[in-house]
C-alpha atoms as one frame of an Amber mdcrd trajectory, in Angstrom:
protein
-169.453   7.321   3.227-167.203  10.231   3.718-168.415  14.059   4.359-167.113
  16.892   3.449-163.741  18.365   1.288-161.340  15.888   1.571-157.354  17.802
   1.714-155.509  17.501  -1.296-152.403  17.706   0.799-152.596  15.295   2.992
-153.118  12.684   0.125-150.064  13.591  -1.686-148.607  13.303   1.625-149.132
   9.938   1.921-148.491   8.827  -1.515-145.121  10.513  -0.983-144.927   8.491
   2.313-145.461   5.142   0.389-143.714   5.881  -2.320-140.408   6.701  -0.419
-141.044   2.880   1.367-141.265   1.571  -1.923-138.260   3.323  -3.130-136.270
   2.787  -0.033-136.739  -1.135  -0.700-134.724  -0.103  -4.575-131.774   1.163
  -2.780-129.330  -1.948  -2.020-125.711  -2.107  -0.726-123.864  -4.601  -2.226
-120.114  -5.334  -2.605-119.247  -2.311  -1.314-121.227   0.478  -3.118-124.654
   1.433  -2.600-126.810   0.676  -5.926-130.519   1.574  -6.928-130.307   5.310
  -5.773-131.560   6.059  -9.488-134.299   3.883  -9.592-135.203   4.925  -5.583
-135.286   8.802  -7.037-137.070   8.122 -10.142-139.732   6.133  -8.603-140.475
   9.493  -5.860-140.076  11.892  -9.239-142.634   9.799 -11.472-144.967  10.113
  -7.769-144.579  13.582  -7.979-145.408  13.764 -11.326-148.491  11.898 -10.586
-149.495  13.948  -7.937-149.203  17.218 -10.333-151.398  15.607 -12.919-153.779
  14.840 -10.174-153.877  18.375  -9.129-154.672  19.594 -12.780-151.035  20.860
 -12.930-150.472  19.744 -16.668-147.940  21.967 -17.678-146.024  21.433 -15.144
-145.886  17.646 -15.000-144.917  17.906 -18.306-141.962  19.836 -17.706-141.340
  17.869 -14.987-141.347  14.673 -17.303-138.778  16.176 -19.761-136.419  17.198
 -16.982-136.723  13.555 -15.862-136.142  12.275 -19.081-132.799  14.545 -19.889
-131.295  13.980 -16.763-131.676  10.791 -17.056-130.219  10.270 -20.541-127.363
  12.121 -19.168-126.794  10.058 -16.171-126.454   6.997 -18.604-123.713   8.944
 -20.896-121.799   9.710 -17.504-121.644   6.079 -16.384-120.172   5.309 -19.670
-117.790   7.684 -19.256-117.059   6.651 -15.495-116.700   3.284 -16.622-113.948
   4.425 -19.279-111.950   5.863 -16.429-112.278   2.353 -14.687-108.427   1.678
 -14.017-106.987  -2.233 -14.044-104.340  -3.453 -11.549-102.456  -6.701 -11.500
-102.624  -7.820  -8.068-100.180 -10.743  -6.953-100.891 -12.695  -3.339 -99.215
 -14.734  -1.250-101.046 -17.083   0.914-100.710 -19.973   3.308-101.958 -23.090
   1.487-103.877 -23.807   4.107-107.643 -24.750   3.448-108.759 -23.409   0.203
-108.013 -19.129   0.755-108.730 -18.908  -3.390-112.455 -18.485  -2.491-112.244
 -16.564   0.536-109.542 -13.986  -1.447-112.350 -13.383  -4.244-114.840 -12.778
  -1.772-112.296 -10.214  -0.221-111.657  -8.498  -3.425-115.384  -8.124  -4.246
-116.706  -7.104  -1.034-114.297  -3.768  -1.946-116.539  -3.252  -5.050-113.549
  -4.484  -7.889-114.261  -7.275 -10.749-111.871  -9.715 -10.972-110.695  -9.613
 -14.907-108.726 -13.033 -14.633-107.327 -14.710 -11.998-103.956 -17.455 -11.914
-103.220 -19.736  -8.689 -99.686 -21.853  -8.308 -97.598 -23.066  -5.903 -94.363
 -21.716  -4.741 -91.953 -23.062  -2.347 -94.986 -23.319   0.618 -97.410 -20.690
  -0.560-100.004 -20.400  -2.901 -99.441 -17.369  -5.386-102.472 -15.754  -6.709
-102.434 -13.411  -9.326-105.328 -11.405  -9.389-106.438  -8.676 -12.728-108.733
  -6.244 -11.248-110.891  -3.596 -12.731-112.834  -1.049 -11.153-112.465   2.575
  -9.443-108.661   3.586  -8.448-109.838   4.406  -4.974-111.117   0.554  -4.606
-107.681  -0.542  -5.886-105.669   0.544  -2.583-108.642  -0.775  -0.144-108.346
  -3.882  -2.005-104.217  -4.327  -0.995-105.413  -3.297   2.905-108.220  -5.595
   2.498-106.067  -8.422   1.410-103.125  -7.931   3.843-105.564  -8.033   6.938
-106.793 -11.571   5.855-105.020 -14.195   8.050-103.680 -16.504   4.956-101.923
 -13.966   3.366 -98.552 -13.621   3.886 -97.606 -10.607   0.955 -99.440  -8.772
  -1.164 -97.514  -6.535  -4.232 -98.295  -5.120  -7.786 -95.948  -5.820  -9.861
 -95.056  -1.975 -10.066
């Protein structure tokens, strides 16, 4: 049994603490880029939402919802414009045939954050030509070459420019 007032702050103190934990387990980096910083924020806004309609602040959490909710919508429009901006590169390697490098080039290529469109292996001479269609952010597309030309079974690495 518990006496006395119990502080209001120090429970929305917590919940914030536990809530950032939970959102800090949303946030993931992965193949370069850091995903689930939307879903990490959200989940501490909807808390602190919560907490205001705890508090009796209804008006407020209500505002606080349709800020949520427009920002939100916006963010979605944005990424679909981002994506539109998304430039493609034609990528063409040249590797030792030694092993199997086709794997270990993909995994190269995505670790920089680009999707490979459609890829083409041959051999030439002694090497193994790749040509690689990429897609993703024009900054990624010049990591990507560096990436590439650091491996150990690639010889050359040009784009067709």
């Amino acid at each position: 049994m518990v006496h006395g007032a119990t502080d209001a702050t120090r429970v929305a103190g917590q919940i914030v603490t536990g809530v950032g934990f939970i959102g800090a387990g949303t946030i993931l980096h992965a193949r370069g880029a850091v995903v689930g910083l939307t879903s990490a924020a959200t989940i501490w806004v909807v808390a602190a939402i919560g907490v205001a309609l705890g508090a009796g602040h209804y008006a407020e959490a209500l505002l606080a919802t349709l800020v949520v909710l427009v920002v939100l919508q916006g963010l979605g429009r944005i990424e679909i414009v981002v994506e539109r901006h998304s430039t493609k590169s034609h990528i063409t390697v040249h590797a030792r045939p030694d092993a199997e490098p086709l794997e270990e080039l993909e995994t190269v290529i995505r670790r920089t954050g680009l999707t490979i469109v459609r890829h083409e292996s041959r051999r030439e001479n002694v090497d193994l030509v790749v040509d690689f269609d990429l897609s993703g952010p024009k900054r990624l597309h010049d990591q990507c070459m560096i990436a590439l030309l650091h491996h150990p079974a690639v010889r050359t690495v040009s784009t067709g420019e």
